[in-house]
N, C-alpha and C positions, 0 to 999 in steps of 0.2 A: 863144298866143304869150306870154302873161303869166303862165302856169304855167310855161312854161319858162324867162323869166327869171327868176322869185322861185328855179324851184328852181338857178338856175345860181345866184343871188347867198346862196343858201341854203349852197351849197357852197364856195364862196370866202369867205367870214364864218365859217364852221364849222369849214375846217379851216387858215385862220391868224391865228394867235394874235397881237396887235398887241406889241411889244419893251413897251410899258409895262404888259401885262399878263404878261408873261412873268414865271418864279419867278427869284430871283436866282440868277447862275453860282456854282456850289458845284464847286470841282477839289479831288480826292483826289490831296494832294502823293507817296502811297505807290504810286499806279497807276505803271505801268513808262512812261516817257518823260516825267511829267508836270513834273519840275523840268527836264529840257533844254529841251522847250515853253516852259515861264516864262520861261526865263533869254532864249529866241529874239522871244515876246511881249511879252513886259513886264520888262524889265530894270529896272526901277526896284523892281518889286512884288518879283521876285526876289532883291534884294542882301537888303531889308524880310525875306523868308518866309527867309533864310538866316539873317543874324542874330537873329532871334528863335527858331529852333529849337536854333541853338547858346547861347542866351541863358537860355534858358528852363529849360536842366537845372543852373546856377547861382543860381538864385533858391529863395527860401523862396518851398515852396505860396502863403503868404498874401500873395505881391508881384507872382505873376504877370501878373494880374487888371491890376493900376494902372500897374505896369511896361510892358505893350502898350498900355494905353490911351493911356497917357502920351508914353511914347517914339516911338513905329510909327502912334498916331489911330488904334490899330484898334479896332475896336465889336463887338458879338455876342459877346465873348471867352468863348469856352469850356473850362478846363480840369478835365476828371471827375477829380473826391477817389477815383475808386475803380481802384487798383490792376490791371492784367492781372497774371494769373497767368502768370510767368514769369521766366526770371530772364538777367538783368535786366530790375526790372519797369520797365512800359512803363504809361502813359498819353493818353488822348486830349485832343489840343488842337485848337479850331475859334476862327476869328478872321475878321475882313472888314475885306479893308483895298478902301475905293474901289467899295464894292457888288460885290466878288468876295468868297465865302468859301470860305476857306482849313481844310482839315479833314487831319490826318497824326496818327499814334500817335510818341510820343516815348518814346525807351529814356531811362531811368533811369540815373544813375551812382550806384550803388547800392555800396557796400561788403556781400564775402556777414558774415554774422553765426550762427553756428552755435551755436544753445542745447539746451543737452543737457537732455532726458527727464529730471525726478524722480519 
């Protein structure tokens, strides 16, 4: 009888994970329904993840960082110096507002600039 409860409690301790050990929610704003979801869950985080992606392609690289932290209190701020290949280039931005993080590739307004071969 007490082999069978260690292994029952073996098995409910094992396979759930308590919310304070859980990894934090990470939504890919690009997955298909993910901003209609937001705007139905969380409208507050939503107008936030709206204006900072409209936001974000008016700023010099070097103010993005301070401008979210600042403006939106978001923390983790992440946006990669490095370039997708494409045109118009695109980059990755990750952010956490409220212990959600926020992860979408952001198109560039990019003027094209054609340098000719010497």
């Amino acid at each position: 009888m007490r082999n069978l409860f260690a292994a029952v409690a073996f098995l409910l301790f094992s396979t759930v994970q308590p919310p304070a050990l859980a990894g934090p929610a990470v939504v890919d704003l690009d997955a298909p329904g993910a901003l209609d979801a937001l705007e139905r869950t969380n409208p507050v985080h939503y107008d936030k993840v709206q204006r900072i992606v409209a936001g974000v392609k008016s700023k010099p690289d070097s103010e993005v960082n301070e401008w979210l932290r600042v403006s939106f209190d978001a923390k983790d701020v992440r946006y990669v110096a490095l370039l997708m290949v494409s045109l118009p280039p695109k980059r990755r931005l990750s952010f956490t507002l409220d212990d959600i993080t926020y992860k979408t590739v952001v198109t560039l307004n990019a003027q094209r600039k054609v340098t000719p071969v010497r």
